[in-house]
PyMOL Python script that loads the backbone (N, CA, C, O; Angstrom):
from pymol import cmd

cmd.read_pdbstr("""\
ATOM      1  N   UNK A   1      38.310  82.177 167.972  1.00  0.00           N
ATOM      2  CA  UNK A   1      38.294  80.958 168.751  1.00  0.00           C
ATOM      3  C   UNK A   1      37.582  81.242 170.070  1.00  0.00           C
ATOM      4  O   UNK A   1      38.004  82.012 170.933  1.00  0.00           O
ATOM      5  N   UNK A   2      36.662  80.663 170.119  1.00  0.00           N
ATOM      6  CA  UNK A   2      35.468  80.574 171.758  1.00  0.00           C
ATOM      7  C   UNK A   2      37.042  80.331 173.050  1.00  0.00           C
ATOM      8  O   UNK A   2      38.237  80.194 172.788  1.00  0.00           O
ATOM      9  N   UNK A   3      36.654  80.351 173.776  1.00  0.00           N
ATOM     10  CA  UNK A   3      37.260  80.281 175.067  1.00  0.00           C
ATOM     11  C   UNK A   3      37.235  78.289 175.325  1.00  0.00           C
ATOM     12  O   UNK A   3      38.254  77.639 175.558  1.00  0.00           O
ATOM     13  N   UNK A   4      36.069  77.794 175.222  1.00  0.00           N
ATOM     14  CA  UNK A   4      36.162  76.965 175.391  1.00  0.00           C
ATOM     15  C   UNK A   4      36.943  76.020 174.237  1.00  0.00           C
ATOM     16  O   UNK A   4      37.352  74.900 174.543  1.00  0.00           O
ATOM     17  N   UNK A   5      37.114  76.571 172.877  1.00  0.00           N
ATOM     18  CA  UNK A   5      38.047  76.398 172.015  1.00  0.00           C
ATOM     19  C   UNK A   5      39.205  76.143 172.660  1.00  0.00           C
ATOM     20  O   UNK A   5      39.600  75.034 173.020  1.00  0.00           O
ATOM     21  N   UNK A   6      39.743  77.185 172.801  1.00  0.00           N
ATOM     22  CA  UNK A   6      41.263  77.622 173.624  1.00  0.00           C
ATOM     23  C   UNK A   6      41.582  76.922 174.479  1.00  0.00           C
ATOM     24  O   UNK A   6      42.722  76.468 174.389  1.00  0.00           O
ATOM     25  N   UNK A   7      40.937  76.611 175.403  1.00  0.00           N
ATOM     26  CA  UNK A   7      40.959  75.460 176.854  1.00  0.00           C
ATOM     27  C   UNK A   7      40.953  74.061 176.264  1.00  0.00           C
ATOM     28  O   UNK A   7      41.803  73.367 176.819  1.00  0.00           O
ATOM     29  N   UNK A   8      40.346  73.487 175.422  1.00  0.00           N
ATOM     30  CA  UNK A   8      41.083  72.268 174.885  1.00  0.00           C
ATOM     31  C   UNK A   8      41.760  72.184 174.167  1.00  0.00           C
ATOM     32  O   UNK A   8      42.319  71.088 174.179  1.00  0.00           O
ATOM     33  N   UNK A   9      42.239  73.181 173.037  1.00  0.00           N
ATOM     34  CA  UNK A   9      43.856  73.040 172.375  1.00  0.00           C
ATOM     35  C   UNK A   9      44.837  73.704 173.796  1.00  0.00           C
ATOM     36  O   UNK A   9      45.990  73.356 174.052  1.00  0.00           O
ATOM     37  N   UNK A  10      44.051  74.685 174.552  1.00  0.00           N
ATOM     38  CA  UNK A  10      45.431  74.234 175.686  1.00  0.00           C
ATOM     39  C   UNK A  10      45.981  73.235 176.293  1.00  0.00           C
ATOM     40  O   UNK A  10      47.181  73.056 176.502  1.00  0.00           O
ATOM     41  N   UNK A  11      44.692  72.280 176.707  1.00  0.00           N
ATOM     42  CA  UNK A  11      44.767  71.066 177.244  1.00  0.00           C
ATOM     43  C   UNK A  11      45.499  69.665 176.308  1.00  0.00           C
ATOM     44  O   UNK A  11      46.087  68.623 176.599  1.00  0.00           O
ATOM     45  N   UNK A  12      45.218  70.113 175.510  1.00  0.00           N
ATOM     46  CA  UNK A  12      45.910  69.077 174.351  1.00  0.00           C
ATOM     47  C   UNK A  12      47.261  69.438 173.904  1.00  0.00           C
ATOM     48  O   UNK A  12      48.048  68.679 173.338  1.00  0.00           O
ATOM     49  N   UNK A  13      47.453  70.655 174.207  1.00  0.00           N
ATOM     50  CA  UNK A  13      48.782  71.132 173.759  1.00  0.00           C
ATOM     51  C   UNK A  13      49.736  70.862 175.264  1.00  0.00           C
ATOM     52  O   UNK A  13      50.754  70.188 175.113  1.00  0.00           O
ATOM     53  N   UNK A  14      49.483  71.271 176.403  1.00  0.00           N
ATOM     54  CA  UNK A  14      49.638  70.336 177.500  1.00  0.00           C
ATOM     55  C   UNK A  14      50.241  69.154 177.827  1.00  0.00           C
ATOM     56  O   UNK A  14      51.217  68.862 178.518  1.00  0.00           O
ATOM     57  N   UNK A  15      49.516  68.592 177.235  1.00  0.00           N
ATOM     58  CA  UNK A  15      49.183  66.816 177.295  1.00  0.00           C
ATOM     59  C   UNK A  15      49.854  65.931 176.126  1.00  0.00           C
ATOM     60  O   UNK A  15      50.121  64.731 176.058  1.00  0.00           O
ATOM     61  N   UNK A  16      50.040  67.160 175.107  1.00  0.00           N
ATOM     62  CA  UNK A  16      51.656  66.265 174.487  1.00  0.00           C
ATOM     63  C   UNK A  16      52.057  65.415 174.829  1.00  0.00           C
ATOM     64  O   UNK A  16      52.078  65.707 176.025  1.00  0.00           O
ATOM     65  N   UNK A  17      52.509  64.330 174.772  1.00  0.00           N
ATOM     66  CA  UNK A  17      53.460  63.422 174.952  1.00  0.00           C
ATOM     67  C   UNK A  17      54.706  63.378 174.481  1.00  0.00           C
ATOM     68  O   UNK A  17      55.613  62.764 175.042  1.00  0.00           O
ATOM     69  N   UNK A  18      54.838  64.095 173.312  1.00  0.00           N
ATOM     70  CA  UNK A  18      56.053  64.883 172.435  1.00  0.00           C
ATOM     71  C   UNK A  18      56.728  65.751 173.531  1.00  0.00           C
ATOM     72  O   UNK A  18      57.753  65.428 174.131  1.00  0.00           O
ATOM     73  N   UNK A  19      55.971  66.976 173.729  1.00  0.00           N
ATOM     74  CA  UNK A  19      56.689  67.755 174.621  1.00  0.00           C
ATOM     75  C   UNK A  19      56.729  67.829 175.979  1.00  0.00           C
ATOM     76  O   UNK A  19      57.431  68.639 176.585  1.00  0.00           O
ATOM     77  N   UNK A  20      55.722  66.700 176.697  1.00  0.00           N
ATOM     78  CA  UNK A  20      56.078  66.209 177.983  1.00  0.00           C
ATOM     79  C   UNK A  20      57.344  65.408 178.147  1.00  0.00           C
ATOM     80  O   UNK A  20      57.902  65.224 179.229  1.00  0.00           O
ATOM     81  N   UNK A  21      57.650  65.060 177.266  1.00  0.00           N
ATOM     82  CA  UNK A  21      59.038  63.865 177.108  1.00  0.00           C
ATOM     83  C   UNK A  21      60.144  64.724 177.015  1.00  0.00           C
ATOM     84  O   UNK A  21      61.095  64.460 177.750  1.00  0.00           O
ATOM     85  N   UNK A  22      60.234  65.823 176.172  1.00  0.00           N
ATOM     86  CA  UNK A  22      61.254  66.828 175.410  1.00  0.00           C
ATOM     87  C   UNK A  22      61.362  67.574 176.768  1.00  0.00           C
ATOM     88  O   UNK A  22      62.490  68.056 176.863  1.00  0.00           O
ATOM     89  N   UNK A  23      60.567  67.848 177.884  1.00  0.00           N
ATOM     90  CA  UNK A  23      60.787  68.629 179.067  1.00  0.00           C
ATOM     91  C   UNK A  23      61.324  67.843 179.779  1.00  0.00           C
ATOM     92  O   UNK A  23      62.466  67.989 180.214  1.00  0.00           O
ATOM     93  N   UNK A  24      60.394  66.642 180.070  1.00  0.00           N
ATOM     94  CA  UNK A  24      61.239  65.718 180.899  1.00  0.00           C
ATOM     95  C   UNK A  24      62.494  65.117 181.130  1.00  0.00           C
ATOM     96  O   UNK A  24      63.098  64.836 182.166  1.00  0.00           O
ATOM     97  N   UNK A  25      62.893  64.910 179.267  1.00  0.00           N
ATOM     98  CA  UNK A  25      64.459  64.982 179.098  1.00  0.00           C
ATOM     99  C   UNK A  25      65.193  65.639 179.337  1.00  0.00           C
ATOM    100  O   UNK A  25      66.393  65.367 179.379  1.00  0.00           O
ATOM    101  N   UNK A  26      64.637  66.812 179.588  1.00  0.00           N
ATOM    102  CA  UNK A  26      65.704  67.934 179.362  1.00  0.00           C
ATOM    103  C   UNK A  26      65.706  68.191 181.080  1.00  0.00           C
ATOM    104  O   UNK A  26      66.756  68.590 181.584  1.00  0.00           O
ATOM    105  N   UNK A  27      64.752  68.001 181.776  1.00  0.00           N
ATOM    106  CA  UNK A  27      65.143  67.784 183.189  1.00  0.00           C
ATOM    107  C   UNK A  27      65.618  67.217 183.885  1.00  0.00           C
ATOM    108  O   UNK A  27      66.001  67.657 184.970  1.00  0.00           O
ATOM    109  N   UNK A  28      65.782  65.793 183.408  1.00  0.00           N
ATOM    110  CA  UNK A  28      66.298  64.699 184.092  1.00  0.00           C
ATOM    111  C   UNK A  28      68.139  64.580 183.169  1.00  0.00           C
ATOM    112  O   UNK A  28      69.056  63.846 183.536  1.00  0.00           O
ATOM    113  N   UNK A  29      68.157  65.312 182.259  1.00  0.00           N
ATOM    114  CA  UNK A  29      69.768  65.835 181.575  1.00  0.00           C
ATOM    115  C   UNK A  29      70.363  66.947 182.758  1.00  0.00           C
ATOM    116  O   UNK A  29      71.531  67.107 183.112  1.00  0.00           O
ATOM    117  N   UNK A  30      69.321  67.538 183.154  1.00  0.00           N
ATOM    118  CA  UNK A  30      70.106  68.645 183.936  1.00  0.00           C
ATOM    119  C   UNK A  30      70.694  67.931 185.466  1.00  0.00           C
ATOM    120  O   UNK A  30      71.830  67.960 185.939  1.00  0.00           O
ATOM    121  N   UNK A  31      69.173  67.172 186.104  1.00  0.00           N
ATOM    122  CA  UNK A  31      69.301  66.664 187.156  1.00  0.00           C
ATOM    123  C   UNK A  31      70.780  65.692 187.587  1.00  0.00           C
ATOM    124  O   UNK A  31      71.345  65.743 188.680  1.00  0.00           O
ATOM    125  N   UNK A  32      71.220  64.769 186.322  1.00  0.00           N
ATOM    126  CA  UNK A  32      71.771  63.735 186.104  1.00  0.00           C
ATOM    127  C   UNK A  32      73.867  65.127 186.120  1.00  0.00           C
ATOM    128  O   UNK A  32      74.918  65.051 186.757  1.00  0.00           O
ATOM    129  N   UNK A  33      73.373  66.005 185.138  1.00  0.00           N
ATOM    130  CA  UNK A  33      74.686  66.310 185.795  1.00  0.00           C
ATOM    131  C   UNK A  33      75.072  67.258 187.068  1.00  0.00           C
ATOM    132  O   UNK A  33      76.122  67.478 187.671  1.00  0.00           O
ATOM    133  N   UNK A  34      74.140  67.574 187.152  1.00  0.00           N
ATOM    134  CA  UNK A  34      74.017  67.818 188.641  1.00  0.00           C
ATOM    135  C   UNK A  34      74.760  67.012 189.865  1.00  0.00           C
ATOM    136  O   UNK A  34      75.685  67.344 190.605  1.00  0.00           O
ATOM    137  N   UNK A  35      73.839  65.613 189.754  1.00  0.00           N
ATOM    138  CA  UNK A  35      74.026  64.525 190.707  1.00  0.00           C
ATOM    139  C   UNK A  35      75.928  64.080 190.197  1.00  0.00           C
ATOM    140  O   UNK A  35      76.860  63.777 190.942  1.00  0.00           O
ATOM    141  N   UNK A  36      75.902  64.200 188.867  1.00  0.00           N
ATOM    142  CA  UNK A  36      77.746  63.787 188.635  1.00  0.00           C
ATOM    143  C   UNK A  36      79.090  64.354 188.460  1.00  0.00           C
ATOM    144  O   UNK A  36      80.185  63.875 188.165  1.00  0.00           O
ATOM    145  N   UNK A  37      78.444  66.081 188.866  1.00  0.00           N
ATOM    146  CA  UNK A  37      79.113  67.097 188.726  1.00  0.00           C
ATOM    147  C   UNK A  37      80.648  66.767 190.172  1.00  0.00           C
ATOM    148  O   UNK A  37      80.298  66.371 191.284  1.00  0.00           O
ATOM    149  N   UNK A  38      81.429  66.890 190.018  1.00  0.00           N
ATOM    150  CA  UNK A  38      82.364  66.977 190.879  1.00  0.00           C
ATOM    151  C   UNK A  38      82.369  68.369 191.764  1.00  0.00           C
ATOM    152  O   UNK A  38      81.744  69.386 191.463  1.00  0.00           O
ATOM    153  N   UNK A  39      83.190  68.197 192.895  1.00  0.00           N
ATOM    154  CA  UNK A  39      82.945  69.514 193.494  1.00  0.00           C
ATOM    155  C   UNK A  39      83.477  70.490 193.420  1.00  0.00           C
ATOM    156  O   UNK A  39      83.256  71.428 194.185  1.00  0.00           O
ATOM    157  N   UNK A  40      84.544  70.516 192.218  1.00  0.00           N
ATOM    158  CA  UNK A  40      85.084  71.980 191.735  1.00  0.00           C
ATOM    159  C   UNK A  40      83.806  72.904 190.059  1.00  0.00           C
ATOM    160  O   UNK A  40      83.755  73.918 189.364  1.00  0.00           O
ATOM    161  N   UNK A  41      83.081  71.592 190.288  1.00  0.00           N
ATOM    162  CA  UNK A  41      82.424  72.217 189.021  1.00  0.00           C
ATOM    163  C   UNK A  41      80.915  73.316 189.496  1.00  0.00           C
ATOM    164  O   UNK A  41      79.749  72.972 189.301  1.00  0.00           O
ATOM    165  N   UNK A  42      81.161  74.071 189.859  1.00  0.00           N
ATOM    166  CA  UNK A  42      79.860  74.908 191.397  1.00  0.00           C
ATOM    167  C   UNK A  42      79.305  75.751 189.449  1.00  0.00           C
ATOM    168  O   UNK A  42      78.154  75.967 189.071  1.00  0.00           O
ATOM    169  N   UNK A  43      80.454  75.982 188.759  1.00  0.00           N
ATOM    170  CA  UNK A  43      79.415  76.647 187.689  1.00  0.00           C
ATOM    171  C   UNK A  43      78.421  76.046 186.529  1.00  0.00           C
ATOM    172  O   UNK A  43      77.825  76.698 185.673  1.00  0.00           O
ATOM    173  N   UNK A  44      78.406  74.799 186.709  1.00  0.00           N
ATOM    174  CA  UNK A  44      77.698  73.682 186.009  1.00  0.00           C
ATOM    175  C   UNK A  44      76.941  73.597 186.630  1.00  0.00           C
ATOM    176  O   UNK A  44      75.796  73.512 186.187  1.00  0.00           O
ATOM    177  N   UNK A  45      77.199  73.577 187.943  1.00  0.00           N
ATOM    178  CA  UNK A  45      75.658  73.127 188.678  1.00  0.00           C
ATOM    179  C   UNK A  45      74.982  74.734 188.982  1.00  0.00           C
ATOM    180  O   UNK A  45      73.862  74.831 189.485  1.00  0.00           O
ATOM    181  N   UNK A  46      75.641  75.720 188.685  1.00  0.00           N
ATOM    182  CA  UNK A  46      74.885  76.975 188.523  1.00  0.00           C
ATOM    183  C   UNK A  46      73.839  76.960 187.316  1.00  0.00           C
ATOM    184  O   UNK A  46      72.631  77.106 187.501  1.00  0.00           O
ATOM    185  N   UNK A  47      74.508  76.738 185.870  1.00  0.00           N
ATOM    186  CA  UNK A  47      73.991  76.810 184.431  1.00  0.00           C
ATOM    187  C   UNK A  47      73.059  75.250 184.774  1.00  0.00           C
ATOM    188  O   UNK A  47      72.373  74.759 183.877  1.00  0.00           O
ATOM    189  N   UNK A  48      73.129  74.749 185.830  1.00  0.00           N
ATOM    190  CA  UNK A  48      71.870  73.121 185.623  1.00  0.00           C
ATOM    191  C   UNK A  48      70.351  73.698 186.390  1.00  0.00           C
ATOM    192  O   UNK A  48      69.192  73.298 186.283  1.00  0.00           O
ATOM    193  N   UNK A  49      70.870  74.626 187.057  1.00  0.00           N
ATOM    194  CA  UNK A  49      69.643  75.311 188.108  1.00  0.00           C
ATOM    195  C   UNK A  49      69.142  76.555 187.080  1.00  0.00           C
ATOM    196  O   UNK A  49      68.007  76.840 186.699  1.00  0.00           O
ATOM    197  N   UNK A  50      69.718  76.832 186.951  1.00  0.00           N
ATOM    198  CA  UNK A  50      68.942  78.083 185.951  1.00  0.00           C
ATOM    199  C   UNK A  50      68.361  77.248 184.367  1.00  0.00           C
ATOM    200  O   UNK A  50      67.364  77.608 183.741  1.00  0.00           O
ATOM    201  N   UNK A  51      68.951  76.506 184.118  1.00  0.00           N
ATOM    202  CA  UNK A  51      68.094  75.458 182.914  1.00  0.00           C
ATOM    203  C   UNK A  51      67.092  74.833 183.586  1.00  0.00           C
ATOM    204  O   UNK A  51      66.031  74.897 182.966  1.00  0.00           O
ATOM    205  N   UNK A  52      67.015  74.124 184.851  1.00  0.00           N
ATOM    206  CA  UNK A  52      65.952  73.932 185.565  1.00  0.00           C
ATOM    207  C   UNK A  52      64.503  75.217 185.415  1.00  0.00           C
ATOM    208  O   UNK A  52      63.375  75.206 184.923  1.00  0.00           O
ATOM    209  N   UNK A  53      65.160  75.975 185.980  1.00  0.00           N
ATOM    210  CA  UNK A  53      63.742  77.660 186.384  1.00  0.00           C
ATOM    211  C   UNK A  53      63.235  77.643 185.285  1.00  0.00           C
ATOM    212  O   UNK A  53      62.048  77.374 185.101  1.00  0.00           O
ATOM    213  N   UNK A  54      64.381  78.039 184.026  1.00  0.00           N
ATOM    214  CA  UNK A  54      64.228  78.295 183.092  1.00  0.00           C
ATOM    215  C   UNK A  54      62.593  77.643 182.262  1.00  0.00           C
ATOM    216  O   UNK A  54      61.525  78.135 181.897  1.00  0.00           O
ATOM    217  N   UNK A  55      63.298  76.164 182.278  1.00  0.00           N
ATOM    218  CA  UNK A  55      61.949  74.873 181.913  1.00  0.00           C
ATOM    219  C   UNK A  55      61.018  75.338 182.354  1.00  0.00           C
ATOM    220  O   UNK A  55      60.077  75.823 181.726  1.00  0.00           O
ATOM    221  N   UNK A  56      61.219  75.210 184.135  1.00  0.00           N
ATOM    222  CA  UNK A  56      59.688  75.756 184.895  1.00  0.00           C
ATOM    223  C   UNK A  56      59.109  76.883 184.433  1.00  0.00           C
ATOM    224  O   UNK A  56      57.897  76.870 184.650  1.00  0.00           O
ATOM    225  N   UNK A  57      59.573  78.059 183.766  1.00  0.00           N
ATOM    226  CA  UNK A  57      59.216  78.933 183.862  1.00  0.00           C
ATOM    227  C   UNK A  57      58.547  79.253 182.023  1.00  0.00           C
ATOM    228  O   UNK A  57      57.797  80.182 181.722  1.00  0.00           O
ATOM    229  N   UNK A  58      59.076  78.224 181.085  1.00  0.00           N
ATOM    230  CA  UNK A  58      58.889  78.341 179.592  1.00  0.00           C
ATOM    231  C   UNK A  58      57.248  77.720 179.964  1.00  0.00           C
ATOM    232  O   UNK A  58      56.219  78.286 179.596  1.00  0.00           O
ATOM    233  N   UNK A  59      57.305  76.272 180.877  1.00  0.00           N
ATOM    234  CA  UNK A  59      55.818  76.206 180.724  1.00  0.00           C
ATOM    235  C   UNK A  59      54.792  76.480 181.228  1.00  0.00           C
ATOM    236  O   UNK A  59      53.643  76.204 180.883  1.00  0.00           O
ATOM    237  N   UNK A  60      55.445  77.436 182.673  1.00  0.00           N
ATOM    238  CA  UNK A  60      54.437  78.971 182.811  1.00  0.00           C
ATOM    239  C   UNK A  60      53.502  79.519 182.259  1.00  0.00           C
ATOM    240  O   UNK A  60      52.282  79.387 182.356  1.00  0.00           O
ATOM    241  N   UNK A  61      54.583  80.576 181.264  1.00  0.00           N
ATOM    242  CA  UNK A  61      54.658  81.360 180.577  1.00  0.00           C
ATOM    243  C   UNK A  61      53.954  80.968 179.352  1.00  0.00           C
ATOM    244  O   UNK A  61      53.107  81.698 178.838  1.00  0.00           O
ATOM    245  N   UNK A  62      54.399  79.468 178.729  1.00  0.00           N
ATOM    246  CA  UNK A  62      53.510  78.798 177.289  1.00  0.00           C
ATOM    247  C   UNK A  62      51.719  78.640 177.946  1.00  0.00           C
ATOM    248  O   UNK A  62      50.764  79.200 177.409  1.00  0.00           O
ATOM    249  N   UNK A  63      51.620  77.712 179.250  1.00  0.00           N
ATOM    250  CA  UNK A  63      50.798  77.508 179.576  1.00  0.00           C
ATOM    251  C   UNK A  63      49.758  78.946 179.551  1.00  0.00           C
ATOM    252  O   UNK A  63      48.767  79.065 178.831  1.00  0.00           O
ATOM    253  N   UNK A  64      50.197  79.827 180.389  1.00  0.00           N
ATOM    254  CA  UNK A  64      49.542  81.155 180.393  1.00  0.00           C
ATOM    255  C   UNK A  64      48.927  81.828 178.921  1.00  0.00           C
ATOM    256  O   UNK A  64      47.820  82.336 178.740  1.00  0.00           O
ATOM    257  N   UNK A  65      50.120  81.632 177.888  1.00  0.00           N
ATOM    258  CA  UNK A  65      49.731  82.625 176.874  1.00  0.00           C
ATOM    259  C   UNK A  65      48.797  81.182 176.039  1.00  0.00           C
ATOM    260  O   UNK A  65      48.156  81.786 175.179  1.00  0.00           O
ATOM    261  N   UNK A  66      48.478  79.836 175.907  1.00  0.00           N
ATOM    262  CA  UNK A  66      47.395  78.999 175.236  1.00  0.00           C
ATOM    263  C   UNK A  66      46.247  79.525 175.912  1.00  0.00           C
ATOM    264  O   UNK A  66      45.404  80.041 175.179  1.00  0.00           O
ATOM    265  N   UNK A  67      46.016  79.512 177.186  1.00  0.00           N
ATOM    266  CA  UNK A  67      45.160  79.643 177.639  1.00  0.00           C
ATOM    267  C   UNK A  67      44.066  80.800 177.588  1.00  0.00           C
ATOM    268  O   UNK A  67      42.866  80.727 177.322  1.00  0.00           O
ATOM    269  N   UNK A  68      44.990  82.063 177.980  1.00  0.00           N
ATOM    270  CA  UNK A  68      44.564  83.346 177.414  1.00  0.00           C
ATOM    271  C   UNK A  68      44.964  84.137 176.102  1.00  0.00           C
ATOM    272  O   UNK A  68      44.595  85.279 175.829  1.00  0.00           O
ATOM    273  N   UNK A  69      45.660  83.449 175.454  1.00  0.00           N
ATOM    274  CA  UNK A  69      46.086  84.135 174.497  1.00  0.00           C
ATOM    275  C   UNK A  69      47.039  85.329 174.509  1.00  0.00           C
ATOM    276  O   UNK A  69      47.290  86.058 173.549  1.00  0.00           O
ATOM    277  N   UNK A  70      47.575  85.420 175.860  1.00  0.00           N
ATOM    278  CA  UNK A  70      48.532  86.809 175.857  1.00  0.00           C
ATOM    279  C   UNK A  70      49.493  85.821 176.568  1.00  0.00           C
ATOM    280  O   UNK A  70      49.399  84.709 177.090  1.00  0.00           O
ATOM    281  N   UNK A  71      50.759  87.026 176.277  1.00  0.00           N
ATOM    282  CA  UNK A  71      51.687  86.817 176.812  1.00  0.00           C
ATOM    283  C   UNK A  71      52.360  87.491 177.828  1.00  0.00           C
ATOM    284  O   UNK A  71      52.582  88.686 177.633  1.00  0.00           O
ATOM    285  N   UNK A  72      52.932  86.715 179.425  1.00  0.00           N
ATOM    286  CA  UNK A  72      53.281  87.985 179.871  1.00  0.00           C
ATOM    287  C   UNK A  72      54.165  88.577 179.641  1.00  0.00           C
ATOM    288  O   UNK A  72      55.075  88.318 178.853  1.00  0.00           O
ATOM    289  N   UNK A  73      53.919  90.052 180.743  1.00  0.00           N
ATOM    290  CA  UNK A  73      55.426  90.857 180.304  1.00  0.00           C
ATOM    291  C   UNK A  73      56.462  90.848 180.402  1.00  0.00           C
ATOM    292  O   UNK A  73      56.829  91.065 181.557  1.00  0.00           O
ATOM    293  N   UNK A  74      57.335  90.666 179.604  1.00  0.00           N
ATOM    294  CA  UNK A  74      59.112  90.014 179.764  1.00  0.00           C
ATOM    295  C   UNK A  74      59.735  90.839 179.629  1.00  0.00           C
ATOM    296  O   UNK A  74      59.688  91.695 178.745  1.00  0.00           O
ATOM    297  N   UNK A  75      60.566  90.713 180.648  1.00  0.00           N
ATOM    298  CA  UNK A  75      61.721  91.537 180.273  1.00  0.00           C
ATOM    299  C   UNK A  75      62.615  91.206 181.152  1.00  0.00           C
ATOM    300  O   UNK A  75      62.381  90.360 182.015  1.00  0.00           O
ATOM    301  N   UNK A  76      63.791  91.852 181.043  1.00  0.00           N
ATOM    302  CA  UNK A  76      65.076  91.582 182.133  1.00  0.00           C
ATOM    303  C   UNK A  76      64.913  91.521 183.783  1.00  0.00           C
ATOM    304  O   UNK A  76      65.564  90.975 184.674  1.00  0.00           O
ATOM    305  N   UNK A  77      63.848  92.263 183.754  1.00  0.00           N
ATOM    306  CA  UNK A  77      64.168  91.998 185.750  1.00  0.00           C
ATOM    307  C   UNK A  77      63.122  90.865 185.843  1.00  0.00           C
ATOM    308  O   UNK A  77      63.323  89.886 186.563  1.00  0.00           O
ATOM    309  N   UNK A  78      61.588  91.066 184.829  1.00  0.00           N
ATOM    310  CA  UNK A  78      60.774  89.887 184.863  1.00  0.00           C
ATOM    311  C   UNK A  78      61.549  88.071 185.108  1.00  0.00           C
ATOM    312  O   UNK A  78      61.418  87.262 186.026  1.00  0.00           O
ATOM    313  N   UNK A  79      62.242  88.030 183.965  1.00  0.00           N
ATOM    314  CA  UNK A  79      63.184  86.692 183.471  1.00  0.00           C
ATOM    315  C   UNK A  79      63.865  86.975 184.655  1.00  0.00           C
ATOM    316  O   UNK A  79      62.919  86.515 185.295  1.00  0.00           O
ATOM    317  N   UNK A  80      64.571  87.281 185.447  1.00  0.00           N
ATOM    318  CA  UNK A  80      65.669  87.488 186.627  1.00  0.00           C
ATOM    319  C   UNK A  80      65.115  86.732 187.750  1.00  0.00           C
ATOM    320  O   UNK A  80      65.682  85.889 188.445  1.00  0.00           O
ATOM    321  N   UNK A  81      63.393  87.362 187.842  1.00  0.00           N
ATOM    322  CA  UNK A  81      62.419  86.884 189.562  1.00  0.00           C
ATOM    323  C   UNK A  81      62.031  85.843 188.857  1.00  0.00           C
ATOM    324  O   UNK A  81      61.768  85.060 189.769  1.00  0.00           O
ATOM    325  N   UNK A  82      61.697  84.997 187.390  1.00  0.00           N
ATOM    326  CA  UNK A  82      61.242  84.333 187.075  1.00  0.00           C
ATOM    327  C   UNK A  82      62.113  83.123 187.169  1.00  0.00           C
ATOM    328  O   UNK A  82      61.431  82.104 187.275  1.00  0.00           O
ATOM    329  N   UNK A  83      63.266  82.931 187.163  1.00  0.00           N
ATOM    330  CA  UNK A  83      64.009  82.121 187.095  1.00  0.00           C
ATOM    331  C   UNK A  83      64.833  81.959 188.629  1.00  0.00           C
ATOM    332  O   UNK A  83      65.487  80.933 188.819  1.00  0.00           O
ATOM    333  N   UNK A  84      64.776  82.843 189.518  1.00  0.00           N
ATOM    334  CA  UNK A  84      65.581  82.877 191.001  1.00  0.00           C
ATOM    335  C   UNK A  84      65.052  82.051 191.732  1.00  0.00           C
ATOM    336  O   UNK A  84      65.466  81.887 192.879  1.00  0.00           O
TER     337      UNK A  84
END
""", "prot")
cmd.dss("prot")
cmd.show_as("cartoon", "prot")
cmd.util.cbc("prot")
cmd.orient("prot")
């Protein structure tokens, strides 16, 4: 696959509407209990912030490896700064 191959199935893979929606849901699920969490619940709204990074950080990481074709390097302390 040419490079310029790669850059429009990245861009199209991107530009989903499938998985712009499936992120978006899943952000505005986190946001929503967040905003209705009561104030003894501090570990829900811990597990809503790290599902937050998390998102940010899957379409990083997806974005990065369509584009170039690699993936970066993961691992435990990587995922740790990636998500803080």
């Amino acid at each position: 696959m040419t490079p310029e191959q790669r850059a429009d199935k990245a861009k199209a893979t991107l530009d989903n509407s499938f998985i712009k929606d499936a992120i978006n849901d899943i952000r505005t699920a986190c946001i929503n209990n967040i905003r209705n969490s009561s104030h003894d619940q501090s570990d829900l709204r811990d597990d809503m912030y790290y599902m937050l990074r998390s998102v940010d950080c899957f379409e990083r990481v997806l974005e990065k490896h369509i584009k170039t074709g690699q993936v970066e390097q993961i691992n435990d302390i990587a995922i740790k700064r990636m998500i803080r």
